[in-house]
Structure formats: structure tokens, C-alpha cells
N, C-alpha and C positions, 0 to 999 in steps of 0.2 A: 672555376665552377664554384657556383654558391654551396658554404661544405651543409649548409641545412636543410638542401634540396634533396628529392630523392634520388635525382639524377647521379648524385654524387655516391649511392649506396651500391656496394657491389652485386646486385642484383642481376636476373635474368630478361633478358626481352620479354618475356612472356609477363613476368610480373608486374615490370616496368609499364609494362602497356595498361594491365590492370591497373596500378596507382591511378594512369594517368585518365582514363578513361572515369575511374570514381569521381575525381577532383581535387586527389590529393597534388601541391605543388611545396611548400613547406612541411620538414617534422616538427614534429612539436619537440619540448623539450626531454620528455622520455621517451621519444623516438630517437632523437638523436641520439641517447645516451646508450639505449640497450638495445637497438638492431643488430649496429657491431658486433658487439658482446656477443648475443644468440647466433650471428652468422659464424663466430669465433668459437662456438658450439661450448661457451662455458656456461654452466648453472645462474641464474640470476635472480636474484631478491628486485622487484623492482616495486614502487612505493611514489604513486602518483594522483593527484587528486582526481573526482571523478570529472569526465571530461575532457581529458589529456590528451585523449588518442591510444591507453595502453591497448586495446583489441588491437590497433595493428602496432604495436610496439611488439606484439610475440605473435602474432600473426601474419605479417609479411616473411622475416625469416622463417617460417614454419614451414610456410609455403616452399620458401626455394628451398628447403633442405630436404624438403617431402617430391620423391621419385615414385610416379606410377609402375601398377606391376610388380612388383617385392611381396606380393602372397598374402599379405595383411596387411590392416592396420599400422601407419607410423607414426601420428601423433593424437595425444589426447589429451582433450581439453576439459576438465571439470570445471563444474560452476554450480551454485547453490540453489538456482530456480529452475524452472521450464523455459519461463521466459527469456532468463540469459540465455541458456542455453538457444533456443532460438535466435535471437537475436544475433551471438559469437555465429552461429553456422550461416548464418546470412550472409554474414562481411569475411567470413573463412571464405566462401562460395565464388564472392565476388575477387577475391583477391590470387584465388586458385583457375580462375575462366578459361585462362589459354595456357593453363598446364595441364586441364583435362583431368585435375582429381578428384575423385568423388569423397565427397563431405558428408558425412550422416549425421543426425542428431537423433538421439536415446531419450529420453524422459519419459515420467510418469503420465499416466493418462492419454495415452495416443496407443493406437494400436503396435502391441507387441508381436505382429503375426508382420506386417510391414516392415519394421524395424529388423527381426530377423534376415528378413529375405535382403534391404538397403546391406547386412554386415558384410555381405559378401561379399560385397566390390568399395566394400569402406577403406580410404586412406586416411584419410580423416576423420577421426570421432569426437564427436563435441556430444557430453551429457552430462546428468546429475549423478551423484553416485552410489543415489538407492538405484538406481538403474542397470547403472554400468554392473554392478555387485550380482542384480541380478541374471543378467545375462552373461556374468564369467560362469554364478552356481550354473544357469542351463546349457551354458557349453557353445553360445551360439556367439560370443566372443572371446577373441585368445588376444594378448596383448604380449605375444615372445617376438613381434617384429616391431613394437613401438621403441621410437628412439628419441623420441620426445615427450614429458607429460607437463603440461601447463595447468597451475589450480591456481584460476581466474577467481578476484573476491573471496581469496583463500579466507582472509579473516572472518567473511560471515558464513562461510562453509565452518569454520570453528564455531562460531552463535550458534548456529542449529545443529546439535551436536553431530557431526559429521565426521570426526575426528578418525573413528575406528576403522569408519570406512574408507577416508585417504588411505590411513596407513594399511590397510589390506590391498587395495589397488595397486599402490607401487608396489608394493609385495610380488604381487604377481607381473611384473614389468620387468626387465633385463636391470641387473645393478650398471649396465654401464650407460644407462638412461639420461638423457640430458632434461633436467627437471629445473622449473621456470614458476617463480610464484610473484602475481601481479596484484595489485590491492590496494583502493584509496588510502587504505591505512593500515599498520602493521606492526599488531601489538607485540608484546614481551611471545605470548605463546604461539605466535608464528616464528619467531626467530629461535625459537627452542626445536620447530619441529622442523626448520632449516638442519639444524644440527646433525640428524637422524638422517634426512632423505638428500639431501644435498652437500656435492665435495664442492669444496673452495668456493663459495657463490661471492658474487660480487652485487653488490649492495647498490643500488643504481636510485638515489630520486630526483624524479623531475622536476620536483620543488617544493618548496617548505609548508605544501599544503595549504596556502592561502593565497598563492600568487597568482592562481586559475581563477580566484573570482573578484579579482579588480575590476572585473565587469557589474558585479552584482551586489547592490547597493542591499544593504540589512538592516531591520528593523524590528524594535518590539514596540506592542503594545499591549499597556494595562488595560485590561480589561475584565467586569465580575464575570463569575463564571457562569451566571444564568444571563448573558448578553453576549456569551461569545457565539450564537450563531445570527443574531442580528450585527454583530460586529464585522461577519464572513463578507455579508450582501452590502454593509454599510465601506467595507472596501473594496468590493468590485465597484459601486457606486461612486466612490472620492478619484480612485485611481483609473478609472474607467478599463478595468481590466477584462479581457477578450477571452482571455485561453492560461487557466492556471491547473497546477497543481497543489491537492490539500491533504496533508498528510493526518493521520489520527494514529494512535498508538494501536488500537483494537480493533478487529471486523464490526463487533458490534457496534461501535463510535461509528466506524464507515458508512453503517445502514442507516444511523440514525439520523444521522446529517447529512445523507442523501437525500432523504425520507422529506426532510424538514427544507432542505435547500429548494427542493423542486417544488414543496406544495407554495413557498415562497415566489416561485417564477424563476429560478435560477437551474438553467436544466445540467445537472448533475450526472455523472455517471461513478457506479462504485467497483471498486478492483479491490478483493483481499484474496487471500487461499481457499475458500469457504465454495465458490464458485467451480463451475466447471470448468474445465482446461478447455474445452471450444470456446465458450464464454469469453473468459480472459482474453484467449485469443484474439479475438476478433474485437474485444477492447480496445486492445494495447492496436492492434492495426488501423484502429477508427481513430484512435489520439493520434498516431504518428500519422496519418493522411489530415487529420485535421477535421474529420469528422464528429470528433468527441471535444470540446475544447474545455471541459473542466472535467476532472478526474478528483474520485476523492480514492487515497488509495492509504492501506498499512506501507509498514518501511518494505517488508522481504517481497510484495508482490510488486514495489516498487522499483526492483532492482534491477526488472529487465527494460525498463522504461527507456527508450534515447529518442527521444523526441525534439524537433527542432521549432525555433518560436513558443516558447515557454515566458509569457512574462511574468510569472510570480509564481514563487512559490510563498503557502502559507504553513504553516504548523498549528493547526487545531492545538493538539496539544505537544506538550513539551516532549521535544526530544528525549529520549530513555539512557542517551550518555552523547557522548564528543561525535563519534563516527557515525552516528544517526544522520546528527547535524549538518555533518559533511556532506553525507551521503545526497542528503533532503535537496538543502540549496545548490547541490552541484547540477540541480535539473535543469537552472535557468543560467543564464550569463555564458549561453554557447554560442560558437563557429563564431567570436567578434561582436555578438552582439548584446545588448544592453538587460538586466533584470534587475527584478526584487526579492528577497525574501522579507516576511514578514511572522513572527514568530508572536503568538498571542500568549500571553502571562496571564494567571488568574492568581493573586495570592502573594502574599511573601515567599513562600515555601517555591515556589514557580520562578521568584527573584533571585533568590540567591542559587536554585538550577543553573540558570540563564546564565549567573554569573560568573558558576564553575566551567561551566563552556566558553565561553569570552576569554577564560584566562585559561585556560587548556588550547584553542584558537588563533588566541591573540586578534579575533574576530573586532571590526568597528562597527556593534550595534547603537542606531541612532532612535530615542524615541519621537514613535509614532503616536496622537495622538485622533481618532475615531471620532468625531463630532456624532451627533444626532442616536446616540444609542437611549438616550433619554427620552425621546419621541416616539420611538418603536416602542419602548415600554410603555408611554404610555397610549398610543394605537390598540397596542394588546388589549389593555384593562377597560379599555374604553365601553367594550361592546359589554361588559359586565355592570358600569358605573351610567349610563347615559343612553342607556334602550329606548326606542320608540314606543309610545302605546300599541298595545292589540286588541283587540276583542278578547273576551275572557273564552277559554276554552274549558271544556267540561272534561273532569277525570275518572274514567269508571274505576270503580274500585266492588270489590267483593265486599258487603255488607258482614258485621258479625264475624269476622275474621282476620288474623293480623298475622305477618309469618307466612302465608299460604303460600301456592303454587300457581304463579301466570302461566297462562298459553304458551307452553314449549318452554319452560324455564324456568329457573329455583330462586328459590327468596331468602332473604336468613338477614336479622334484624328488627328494630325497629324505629321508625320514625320519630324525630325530638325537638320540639319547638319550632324554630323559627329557623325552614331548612327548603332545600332547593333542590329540583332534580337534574343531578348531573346525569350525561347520557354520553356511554362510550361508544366506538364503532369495533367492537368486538365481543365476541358471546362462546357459545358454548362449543360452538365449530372450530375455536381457534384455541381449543382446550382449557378456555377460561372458568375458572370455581373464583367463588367469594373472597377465601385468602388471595389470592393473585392480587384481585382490586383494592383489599384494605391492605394489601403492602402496599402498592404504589400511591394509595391516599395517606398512610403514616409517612412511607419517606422520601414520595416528591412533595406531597403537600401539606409535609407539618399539621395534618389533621389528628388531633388526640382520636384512638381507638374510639373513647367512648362515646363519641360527638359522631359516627358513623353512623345513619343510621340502618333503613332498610334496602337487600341488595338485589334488585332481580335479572339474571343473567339468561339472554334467550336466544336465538340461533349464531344470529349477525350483530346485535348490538345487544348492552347491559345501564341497568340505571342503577343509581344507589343515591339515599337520600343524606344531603350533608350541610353543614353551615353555611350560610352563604361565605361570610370571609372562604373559609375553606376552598367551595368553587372559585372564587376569585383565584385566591393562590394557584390551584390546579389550572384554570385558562393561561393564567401567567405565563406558566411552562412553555418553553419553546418546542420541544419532542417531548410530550410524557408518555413513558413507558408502562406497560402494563404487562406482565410475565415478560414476554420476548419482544412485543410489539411497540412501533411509535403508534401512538394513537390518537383519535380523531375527537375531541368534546364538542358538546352541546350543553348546554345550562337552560332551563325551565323554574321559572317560582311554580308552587306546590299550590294547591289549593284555589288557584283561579287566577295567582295578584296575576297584576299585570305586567309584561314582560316580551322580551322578543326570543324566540331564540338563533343562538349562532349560527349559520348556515354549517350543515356537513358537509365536509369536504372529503371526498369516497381519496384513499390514499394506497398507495401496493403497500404492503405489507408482506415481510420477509421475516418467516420463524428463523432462529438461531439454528444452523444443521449442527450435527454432531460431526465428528471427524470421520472421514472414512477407513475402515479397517485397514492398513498398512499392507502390503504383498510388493516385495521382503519387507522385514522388522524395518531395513535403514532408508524404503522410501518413503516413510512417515515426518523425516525431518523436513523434505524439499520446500514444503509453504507454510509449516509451523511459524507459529507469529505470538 
């Protein structure tokens, strides 16, 4: 018998049947390595890139070693998101079918009054461990019959400081715990907290981290950084790409460049922590069915992602270290089939990043070169340098007064030479005051303060009088921001010239939220980003 079969593992008919009914017929290479091992019921360090299959490298043994009826709880699974966490109880559920054990999932933002009631006939517990923490303080989970705990993507349960709360959990768990830590990657300070929670662990990986994606071909490209979202569309455009993934370091990158992707024709969708937990949800359910095919998402909301038919992953921006990286391109280049990453530079400083990651990796990134971002730029400027004639239009203005106050809206300024009215799509509804607009005219459009002239801010939109170069710069912008908002311009000559202006283009607009207050202290880590 083939020994990399599952057939060949000493498994139960019941499970067996599960494998075979998912479509499992080969293990992968850290399946092979640590099934054993966990049926052998010894502690395991296991260290696989993402993609591997580690969910059923400690998930199948979990299952057979896990007996219905024992009064509680026997195994737990931590992980860093909601989304993992959903996602591990999915494939716990599916692997546990004709063993009959009930599997729960804990997380933040789901009814806690359900979750209770699910603990009671819980064998299986898969959650975060602001969660789990809070449900040992109210008493409505005891974990004295678990005999296994698994911390799944232990390392980024370390990133978001989650530290305190492992080591409380296994606290309260039996020392003679068989305890299992899985993880694309796995720094110095996981193997220290091996030291503490784990006797004699065996070190198990499935490969040297870069052998998972011989599938998936990598690239940068240079690119300036006020062209990197014409760069986005100009490679779905080269590469005729269908269904990607775009990574940005920030929620607020995410909205921007959704913001900006869609009013382009690219229909986007955006995932960070910021959103609601039903939201998300039904995100990540619309990607994996294939009803969302472009996702713009941060790393940590991206970690519950397993989506299949992924042909590209991008990196807006630069990866924040090595395991990002990993993390990022491990999206594409699965089940056999073919990807790309593309990773966009803006800078030197972006160069030599790149190039700490390459040799951290040992990654073969090939340059990509972007034609036609020179034509989008000059598309942009166009409608500012080469307007059609109008008819002159008439401007009322309040006679013997300068500074005043328009219909519904504040003024503060005044008008200077040879100037233009720029017209924004936000006003006083969206908590806009004067400073708001001359920050984003000093530091998106390099306008000197004193060249501003006058501002008047009224329900839904705001005008302020400024150089023309100045407008020019400001249309330039591919998302210019204004307080929190990407925003909409229009440009007007002053005083009659002649002139067109830019059609508005009505856009959603999505204020920055504030975090939500924390209940406990340690479920405030789960979608920090």
C-alpha cells in the first residue's frame, strides 16, 4: 500500500470514510510527517507553509483520539481570527461526520447566549482566545477533560499580543495535555514558549518553506507611488486576471483602493477588522463560492481566507516582514494549480525591503514591467489641459462683502489672482471644517498655504479657491483624501473663462470607525491590524 495514502494511516472507518468522501486521496508532506506522531499522542512543533494541509495534519488525529460522551470538552483549538476559527470548525465538522461529535466554535461578535447553550454538548472547541478567556471567567466553559490543545498560526496569535492569554488557557487545562503548535512559520519566540507548555516535542517540517510554491511564479514591479493604483487595473488588464487577491498593510489603504478600484470599473470588495463580523462573513463566503472575485483585504483579516482558484495575488504595498510575505502568496498556487504573485515597489527604500525578503526566502522574484501607466496619467490631466468650450456661466456672489457666509455653509479666505474653483463631494454632514481641506490641499497637492484661497463648506459638497496648477495636481491624485474620506473633484475657471467641468461621480464613502470597546480586555487583539 501506497505509505502516502491515507489508507495507509491507522485510522477508524469512520474517519476513513470522511477523508474519502472530502477528496482527500494523497498526504501531503506534513501530513505524512505529523499524523503519526499526534496518533502517537506525542507533543508536536509542526512548521509548514501555508497551504500544506496542516488543518488536517492535527485535525484528523484529533478526531480519532476524540471519544463522544466523556462530560466535556476534549480538544481545543486556538487560532488568531474569527475567520480561522470558522473556517478550522468547518473541516473539524467535516472530518468528525460519522463519529458523531459535536464541534463548536467561540468567537467574538456572534451571539454569546448561543455559544453557551452549543458548550454543552461541545467535544470539540475551536476559538479565539479573547473568547475562550471569557467564557472560562463566566463559568460556561471548563476545559479539566481536554486532552489535546492545538494553537493553530501560533505565531500570529503571538503578533497580536495574545501571549498572556495562551499561557492562561493551558493553565487551566490538565498538565498531562497533549499540546500541538502548527504555523507557516515559527520564530525564536515560539520555540521558547515550546519550552514552558510542551514535554519532549518533536519538531516536524513539511518543507523548507518555499517548496509549496513552485507553483507560483513572483514578481515585482517598479512602480511611482502616485501610479500604483493605475498600475492595479493596468495588470488585471496585461494579465487578464479574473479573480485576485490585494493585500494593503492598513483598513484605511483597503477603503481607499476599493474606493478608487470600483469608481474605475473594477468591482472590488474590502475585508479588514473594522467591519462587522456578519459582514465579513458573508464576504469571505462570497469569495470562496466565487461570488466576490476580487478581495482587497489587511494580512490578519486575511488569514481566514482558503479560497480555491486564486490567480494572483498582489501586494499594494510592501509586506511588513518575511512571514507576511508568506503568508500573502501562499493564497494562490493551490490544489496543483498554477499562480502569480505580484508585489509592487515604489522607491529604493521598497528595494532594498524586497530584497531583505528574497534573501530571508531565498524567493525567485522576476521583474515585471507595467506598460501604459504613462497614458493613464496622461487621461487624468487631460480633462484639466484640453476642455471643450461652454457657454459662460453666471456667478452670484454677495456684492460689498468678502469672507461671508453661503446658504447653509462657512467661508474663511480669500480669493488671489489667477484661480479656480475646485469643488469637493463633501461638506459639513461629513464633519468637514476648513482645516480638513487645507490639509489635504498643503499635503496631497503641494499647494503653499498662502496660494489657498477662499473655502466655503455646505451640506454635501465644499468649494475653495486655488491655483490652477494646484487643481491640476489635486485632479491628478488617484484617491485624494480629505479628513477620512476618498473624495470626488470637480474644477470650474472663476469668473466666467471658459471651461468644462468634470462630471461628478457620486462615490460611497466610508468614515474611519473607531475600535470597538473590548469585553474582555484580551478580545480586543482578535482583528488588530
Amino acid at each position: 500500500m501506497d505509505s502516502s495514502s491515507f489508507a495507509a494511516l491507522p485510522l477508524s472507518p469512520e474517519v476513513l470514510r470522511a477523508v474519502e468522501e472530502i477528496g482527500f486521496t494523497q498526504m501531503t508532506e506534513i501530513q505524512q510527517k505529523a499524523i503519526p506522531a499526534v496518533l502517537e499522542k506525542r507533543d508536536v512543533i509542526g512548521r509548514s507553509s501555508t497551504g500544506t494541509g496542516k488543518t488536517a495534519a492535527f485535525g484528523l488525529p484529533a478526531v480519532e483520539l476524540c471519544k463522544s460522551g466523556e462530560g466535556g470538552p476534549q480538544v481545543l483549538i486556538l487560532l488568531p481570527t474569527r475567520e480561522l476559527a470558522l473556517q478550522v470548525c468547518e473541516e473539524m465538522q467535516k472530518f468528525s461526520r460519522y463519529k458523531e461529535l459535536c464541534v463548536v466554535p467561540v468567537y467574538g461578535g456572534a451571539s454569546i447566549v448561543n455559544q453557551i447553550n452549543d458548550l454543552k454538548y461541545a467535544e470539540v472547541v475551536v476559538g479565539t482566545p479573547g473568547r475562550v478567556i471569557d467564557h472560562l471567567h463566566r463559568g460556561t466553559l471548563t476545559l479539566d477533560h481536554v486532552k489535546m490543545v492545538v494553537l493553530d498560526e501560533a505565531d500570529e496569535m503571538l503578533n497580536m499580543g495574545f501571549l498572556d492569554d495562551m499561557k492562561a488557557i493551558l493553565r487551566c487545562t490538565p498538565k498531562e495535555r497533549q499540546t500541538l503548535l502548527f504555523s507557516a512559520t515559527m520564530p525564536t519566540a515560539i520555540l521558547r514558549l515550546t519550552e514552558r507548555f510542551q514535554r519532549d516535542p518533536v519538531l516536524i517540517e513539511g518543507d523548507d518553506g518555499q517548496t509549496a510554491f513552485h507553483l507560483i511564479s513572483q514578481y515585482y514591479c517598479e512602480v511611482p507611488v502616485k501610479r500604483k493604483m493605475s498600475a492595479v487595473i493596468r495588470l488585471f488588464e496585461m494579465e487578464d486576471i479574473t479573480r485576485a487577491l490585494i493585500f494593503c498593510n492598513t483598513k484605511r489603504m483597503v477603503d481607499v483602493l476599493t474606493a478608487s478600484l470600483r469608481r474605475r470599473g473594477l468591482l472590488a470588495t474590502a475585508l479588514h477588522g473594522d467591519m462587522r463580523q456578519s459582514a465579513r462573513t458573508k464576504i469571505m463566503q462570497d469569495f470562496k463560492a466565487g461570488k466576490v472575485n476580487v478581495l482587497i483585504a489587511t494580512d490578519v483579516a486575511a488569514r481566514g481566507i482558503d479560497a480555491s482558484g486564486v490567480e494572483a495575488i498582489i501586494n499594494y504595498d510592501m509586506p511588513q516582514d518575511t512571514e507576511y510575505y508568506t503568508h500573502r502568496i501562499g493564497r494562490t498556487g493551490r490544489a496543483g494549480r498554477l499562480g502569480a504573485a505580484y508585489t509592487l515597489v515604489a522607491g529604493h527604500g521598497e528595494l532594498f525591503d524586497l530584497a531583505a525578503i528574497v534573501e530571508s526566502t531565498g524567493a525567485q522574484l522576476d521583474a515585471f514591467f507595467i506598460d501604459g501607466l504613462e497614458d493613464a496619467e496622461a487621461d487624468t490631466l487631460q480633462g484639466m489641459s484640453e476642455r471643450p468650450e461652454r457657454s459662460e456661466r453666471p456667478h452670484s456672489r454677495r456684492s460689498g462683502r468678502s469672507g461671508g457666509r453661503s446658504a447653509g455653509g462657512k467661508e474663511s479666505g480669500a480669493a488671489r489672482g489667477d484661480v479656480v474653483t475646485l469643488t469637493l463631494d463633501v461638506g459639513s454632514e461629513h464633519g468637514i471644517a476648513p482645516n480638513h481641506i487645507i490639509t489635504a490641499l498643503t499635503d496631497e497637492g503641494r499647494i503653499k498655504r498662502a496660494d489657498i484661497g477662499k473655502i466655503s463648506i455646505g451640506g454635501e459638497t465644499s468649494t475653495v479657491l486655488v491655483p490652477a496648477e494646484g487643481a491640476k495636481a489635486m485632479m491628478a491624485l488617484e484617491a485624494p483624501i480629505v479628513k477620512d474620506f476618498v473624495v470626488t473633484l470637480s474644477c470650474d475657471a472663476v469668473d466666467g473663462a471658459d471651461s468644462e467641468a468634470v462630471p461628478k461621480k457620486r462615490r460611497r464613502r466610508r468614515r474611519r470607525k473607531k475600535p470597538a470597546s473590548p469585553s474582555p480586555a484580551a478580545e480586543s487583539g482578535e482583528m488588530q491590524e
